[in-house]
N, C-alpha and C positions, 0 to 999 in steps of 0.2 A: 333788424338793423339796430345794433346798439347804442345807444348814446354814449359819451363819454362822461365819465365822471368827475366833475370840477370842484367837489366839494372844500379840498384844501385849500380852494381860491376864495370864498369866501369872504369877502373883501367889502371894507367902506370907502368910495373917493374923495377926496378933498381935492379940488382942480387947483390948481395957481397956473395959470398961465401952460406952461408946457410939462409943467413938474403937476406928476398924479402924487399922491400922499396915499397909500394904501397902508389898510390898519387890518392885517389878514390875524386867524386867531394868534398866529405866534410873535407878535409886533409889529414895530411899522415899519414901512419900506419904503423910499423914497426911487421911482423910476422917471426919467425924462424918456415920454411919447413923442419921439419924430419919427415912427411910423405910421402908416395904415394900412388897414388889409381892404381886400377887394374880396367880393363875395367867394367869390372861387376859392381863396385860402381859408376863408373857414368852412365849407361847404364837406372840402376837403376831411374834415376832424371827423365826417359819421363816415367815412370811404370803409368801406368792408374789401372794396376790389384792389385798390392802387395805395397799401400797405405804408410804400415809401414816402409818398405824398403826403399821406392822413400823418407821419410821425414827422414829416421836416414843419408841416402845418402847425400839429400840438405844439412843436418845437419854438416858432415863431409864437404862438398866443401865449406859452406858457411867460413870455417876455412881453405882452405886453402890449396894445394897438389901441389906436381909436378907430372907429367907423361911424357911419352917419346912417338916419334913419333912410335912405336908398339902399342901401345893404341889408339892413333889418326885410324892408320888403323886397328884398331881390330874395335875402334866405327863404323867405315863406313862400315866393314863389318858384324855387327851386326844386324845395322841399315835398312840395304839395305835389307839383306835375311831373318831374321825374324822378325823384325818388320816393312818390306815392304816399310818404308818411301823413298821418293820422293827426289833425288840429293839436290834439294835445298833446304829442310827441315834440311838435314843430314848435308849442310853446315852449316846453320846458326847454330846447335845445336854445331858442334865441335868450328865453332871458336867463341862461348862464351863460352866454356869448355876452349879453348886456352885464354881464357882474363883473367879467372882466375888462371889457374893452369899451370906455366913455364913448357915449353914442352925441354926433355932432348932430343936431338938427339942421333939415333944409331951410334955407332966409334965402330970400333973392338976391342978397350979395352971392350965395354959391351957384342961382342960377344964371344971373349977370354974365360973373367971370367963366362958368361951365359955357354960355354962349360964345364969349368971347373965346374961348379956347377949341371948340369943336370947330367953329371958323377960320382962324387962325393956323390950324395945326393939321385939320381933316381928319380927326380921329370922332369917333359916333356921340351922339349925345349924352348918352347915359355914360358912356368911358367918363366923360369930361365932365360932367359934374361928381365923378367919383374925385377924378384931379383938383378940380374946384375946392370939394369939401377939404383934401388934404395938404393941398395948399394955405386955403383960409386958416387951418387948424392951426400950423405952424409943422409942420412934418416934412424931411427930408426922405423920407422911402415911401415908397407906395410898393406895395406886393401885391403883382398880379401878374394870372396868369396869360391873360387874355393882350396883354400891351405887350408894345413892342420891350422885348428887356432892354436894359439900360438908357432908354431914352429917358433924357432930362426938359422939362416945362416948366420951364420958371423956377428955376432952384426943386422942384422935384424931381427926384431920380425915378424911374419905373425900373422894379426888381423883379424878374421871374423868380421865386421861392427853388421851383425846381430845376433851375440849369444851376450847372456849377461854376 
């Protein structure tokens, strides 16, 4: 299974609020993060089977996401169990997923409002504190594949990546 090669991403962040400052080797570049991905869209990036997915994926990260450490270990635990990959395959794959996409840590503000929202909404726990963290973030999309598409929570939109 091959990993992807992210090397021209190479990148240092500087956070301001929603504006990331990346300084990749060939200058800086100024992107505003109002998305997030959900495990499944990067998951997608090692797909050897579903071709189309793994490149509208690349597509989306090549622009640019935050995720939170709930993603981080949803990927290790993806990684691990079904798609079998080998500890250090699964490291080098996350922390080039961290070089790109600033990792939000969990604080009980994200688990607070995740409460309030699995409650609120009946959508599963973990769904909802992925919502929480991208909310709290300041993010207008969430890509995933697992939510309902186009539902909106609180000024969050939920996007399927792959319907059109």
């Amino acid at each position: 299974m091959p990993l992807l090669s992210f090397e021209p991403y190479a990148v240092r962040f500087r956070k301001t609020g929603n504006l990331i400052v990346m300084t990749p080797q060939a200058g800086v570049v100024v992107m505003m993060l109002e998305c997030f991905f959900d495990t499944n869209t990067l998951v997608y990036l090692l797909s050897t089977d579903e071709p189309a997915k793994a490149a509208r994926s690349e597509e989306l990260f090549r622009k640019g996401g935050l995720i939170s450490v709930q993603i981080l270990n949803e990927i290790l635990t993806v990684t691990r169990r079904k798609l079998k990959m080998p500890f250090s395959d699964v490291r080098t794959f996350v922390t080039k997923v961290r070089t790109i996409c600033p990792v939000v840590p969990l604080t009980l503000e994200i688990h607070e409002r995740g409460f309030d929202i699995a409650e609120a909404h009946g959508i599963g726990v973990y769904d909802s504190m992925v919502v929480a963290a991208a909310q709290l973030s300041g993010c207008s999309t969430l890509y995933s594949e697992d939510m309902q598409n186009g539902r909106v929570i609180g000024g969050l939109t939920i996007r399927n990546p792959y319907k059109p």
